[in-house]
N, C-alpha and C positions, 0 to 999 in steps of 0.2 A: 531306809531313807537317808539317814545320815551319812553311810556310805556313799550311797551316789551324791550326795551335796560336796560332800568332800572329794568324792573324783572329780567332779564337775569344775572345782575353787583349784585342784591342782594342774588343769587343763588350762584353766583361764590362764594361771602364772604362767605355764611353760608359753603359751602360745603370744604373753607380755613379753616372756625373756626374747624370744624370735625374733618378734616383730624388733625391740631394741635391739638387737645386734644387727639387722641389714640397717636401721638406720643408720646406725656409728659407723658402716661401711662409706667410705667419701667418693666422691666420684670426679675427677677433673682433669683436665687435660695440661701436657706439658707444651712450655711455649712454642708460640710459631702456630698452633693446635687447635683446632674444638674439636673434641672427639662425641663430641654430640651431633655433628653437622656433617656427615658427609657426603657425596656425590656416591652412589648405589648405583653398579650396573651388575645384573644378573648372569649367571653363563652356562651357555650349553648343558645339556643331560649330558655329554660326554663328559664335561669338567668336574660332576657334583662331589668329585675327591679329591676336589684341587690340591696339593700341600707342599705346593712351591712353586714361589713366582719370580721373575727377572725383567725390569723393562730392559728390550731390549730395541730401540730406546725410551721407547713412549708407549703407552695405553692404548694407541694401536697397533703394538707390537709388542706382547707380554709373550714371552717365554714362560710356560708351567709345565708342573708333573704331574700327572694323575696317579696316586698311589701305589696303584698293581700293576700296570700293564707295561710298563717298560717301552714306555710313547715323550717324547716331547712334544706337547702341545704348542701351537703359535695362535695367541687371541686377538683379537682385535675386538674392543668392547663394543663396537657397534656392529660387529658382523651379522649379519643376518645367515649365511651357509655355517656350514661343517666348517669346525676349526682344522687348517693342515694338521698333518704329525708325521713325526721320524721315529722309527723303532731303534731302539739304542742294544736292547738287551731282551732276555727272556722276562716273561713277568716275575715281579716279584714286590717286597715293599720296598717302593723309593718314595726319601723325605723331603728333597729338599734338594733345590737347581742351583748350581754358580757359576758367575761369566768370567774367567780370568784372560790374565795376558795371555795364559797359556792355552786356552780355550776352555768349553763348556763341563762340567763337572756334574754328575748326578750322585746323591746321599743315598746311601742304604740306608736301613736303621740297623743293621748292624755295626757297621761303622766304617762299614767297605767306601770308596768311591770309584765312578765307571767316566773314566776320561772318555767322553765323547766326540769322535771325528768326522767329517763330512756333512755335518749338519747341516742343514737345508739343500741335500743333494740323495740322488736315487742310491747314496752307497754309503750309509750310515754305520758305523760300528761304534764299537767299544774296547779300550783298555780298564781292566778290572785291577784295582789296589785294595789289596785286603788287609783290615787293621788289626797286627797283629797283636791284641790287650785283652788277656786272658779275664775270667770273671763274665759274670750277666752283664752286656751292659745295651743301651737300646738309644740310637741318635734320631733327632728330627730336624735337628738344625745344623746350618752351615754356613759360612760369610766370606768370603773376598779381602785381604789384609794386604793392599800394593805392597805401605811401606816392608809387611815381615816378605813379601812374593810367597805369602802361603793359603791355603784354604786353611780355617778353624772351626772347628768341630765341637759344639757344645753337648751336653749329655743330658738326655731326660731321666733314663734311670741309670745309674750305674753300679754296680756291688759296692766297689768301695766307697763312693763320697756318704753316702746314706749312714754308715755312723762314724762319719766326719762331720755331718749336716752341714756340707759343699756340694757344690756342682763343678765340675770340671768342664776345660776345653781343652783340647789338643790338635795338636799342629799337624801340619800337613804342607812338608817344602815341595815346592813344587819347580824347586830349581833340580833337586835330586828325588823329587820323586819316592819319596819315604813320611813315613807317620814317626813324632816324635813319642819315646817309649814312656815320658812322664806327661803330667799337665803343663802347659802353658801357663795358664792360670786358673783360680776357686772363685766364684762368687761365694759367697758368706749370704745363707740362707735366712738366717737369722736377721740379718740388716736388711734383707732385703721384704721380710716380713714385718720389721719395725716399720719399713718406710710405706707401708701400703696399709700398714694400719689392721694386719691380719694374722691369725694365727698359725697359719702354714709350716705344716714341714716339712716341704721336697720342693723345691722349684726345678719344674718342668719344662722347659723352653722347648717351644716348637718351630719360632722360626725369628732369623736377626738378619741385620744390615748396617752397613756402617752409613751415617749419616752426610753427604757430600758437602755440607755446608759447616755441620757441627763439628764435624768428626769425631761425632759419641757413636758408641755401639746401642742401636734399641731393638729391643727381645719382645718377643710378645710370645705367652703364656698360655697354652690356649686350658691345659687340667686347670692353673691356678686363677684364670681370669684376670690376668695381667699384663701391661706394659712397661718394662726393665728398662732403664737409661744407666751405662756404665761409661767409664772410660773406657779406651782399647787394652787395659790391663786387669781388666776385670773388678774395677772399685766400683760400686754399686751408688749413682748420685741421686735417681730417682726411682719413683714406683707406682704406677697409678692402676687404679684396679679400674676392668673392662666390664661393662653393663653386658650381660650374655642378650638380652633380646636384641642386642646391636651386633655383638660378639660373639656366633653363635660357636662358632670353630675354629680359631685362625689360626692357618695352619702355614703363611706365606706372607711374607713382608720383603716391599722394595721402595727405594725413592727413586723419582725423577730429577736431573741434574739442579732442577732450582729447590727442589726439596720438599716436593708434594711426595707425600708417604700414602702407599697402598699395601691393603690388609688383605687375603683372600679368606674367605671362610666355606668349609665343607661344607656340603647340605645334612648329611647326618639324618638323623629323626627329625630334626626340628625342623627345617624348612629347604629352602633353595640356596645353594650353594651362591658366593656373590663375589664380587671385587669391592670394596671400601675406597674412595679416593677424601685425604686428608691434605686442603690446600695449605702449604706453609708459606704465611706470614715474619718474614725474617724480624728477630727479635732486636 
């Protein structure tokens, strides 16, 4: 009997410890923001792998990736048909879309990207750049940088930052058409754990954009349940941690030019894959 009272009284505690650590987890939104509040529209069984989006230039015209299949989707949130699509490539895992001057760009998660030509025509291909950085390493994310005229490339896992406890970015000119052989810049994994109030020890980014209005960089996390506010040099200003019943997989982030921010999330096990519309209120 004593034994089980005592299992019993050491269940209670752990189950006290729990319960206080998600409360001391905070939750709020960075200005301009409710991240409690958004505009929900659902998308196709095609899309439910969304994991990268582009207005291109509005929410009736999103540019996304669907994971495997080596498609660029074109959505329109209120469509009722079949979303078009351009086949770019073979299938495989792509993470993440980008619009530049130079045109449209699709992520590997190896860290390849497939310069994309002909889009929205019957003669779609691809130019393939392969990065050449030896080591494991796995991308989900990618962003648009006018002033460098490069794509950058953030790292979910990579061999070496891991006992650096850094996350790297790396560049990609796109004036010469080559991958830079070092980082660009580290987030500081550490700060950016202090600032979110967490104990984490990898930050994972799955998908960023430069902000048209701020001109901060913001990451959204989907392993750590995070949204990252940095400079474009990678100094880490903010950190807000993402309620997953809201947040289920976001695996895609863009704004529109006045500065409404859009999240996509996979559907996964948990539910229907969605688009997030976050209206910005200029500070």
């Amino acid at each position: 009997m004593d034994v089980r009272i005592g299992l019993i009284f050491l269940l209670f505690l752990l189950s006290c410890n729990a319960f206080s650590d998600r409360e001391q987890k905070v939750y709020a939104s960075p200005g301009g923001y409710d991240l409690k509040e958004p505009v929900r529209y659902r998308v196709r069984e095609s899309m439910q792998e969304i994991s990268g989006i582009v207005l291109f230039p509005d929410e009736h015209k999103i540019m996304a990736i669907n994971d495997e299949e080596g498609r660029i989707y074109q959505i329109d949130v209120n469509a009722t048909q079949p979303y078009p699509y351009f086949k770019f490539a073979k299938n495989g895992d792509y993470e993440d879309i980008c619009h530049t001057d130079s045109g449209w760009f699709v992520l590997k998660s190896s860290g390849s990207l497939f310069h994309v030509q002909g889009l929205f025509s019957d003669s779609v291909a691809s130019e393939h750049y392969k990065m050449e950085k030896h080591g494991k390493k796995e991308f989900e994310t990618t962003y648009y940088d006018p002033a460098k005229n490069s794509i950058i490339m953030i790292c979910k896992n990579c061999e070496d930052d891991k006992r650096l406890g850094v996350t790297s970015a790396y560049r990609f000119d796109l004036a010469t058409k080559t991958f830079d052989t070092s980082a660009i810049y580290q987030f500081n994994n550490q700060e950016i754990a202090r600032l979110a109030g967490s104990d984490m020890r990898f930050f994972k980014p799955s998908a960023a954009a430069i902000h048209p209005i701020e001109k901060r960089l913001y990451i959204v996390a989907s392993v750590n349940g995070l949204l990252v506010i940095s400079d474009l040099q990678g100094h880490v200003q903010e950190a807000y941690n993402l309620k997953h019943r809201l947040f289920l997989q976001p695996e895609g982030l863009a704004f529109a030019p006045n500065g409404d921010m859009y999240i996509s999330n996979e559907g996964g096990y948990d539910g229907t894959a969605n688009i997030l519309k976050f209206s910005y209120k200029s500070k």
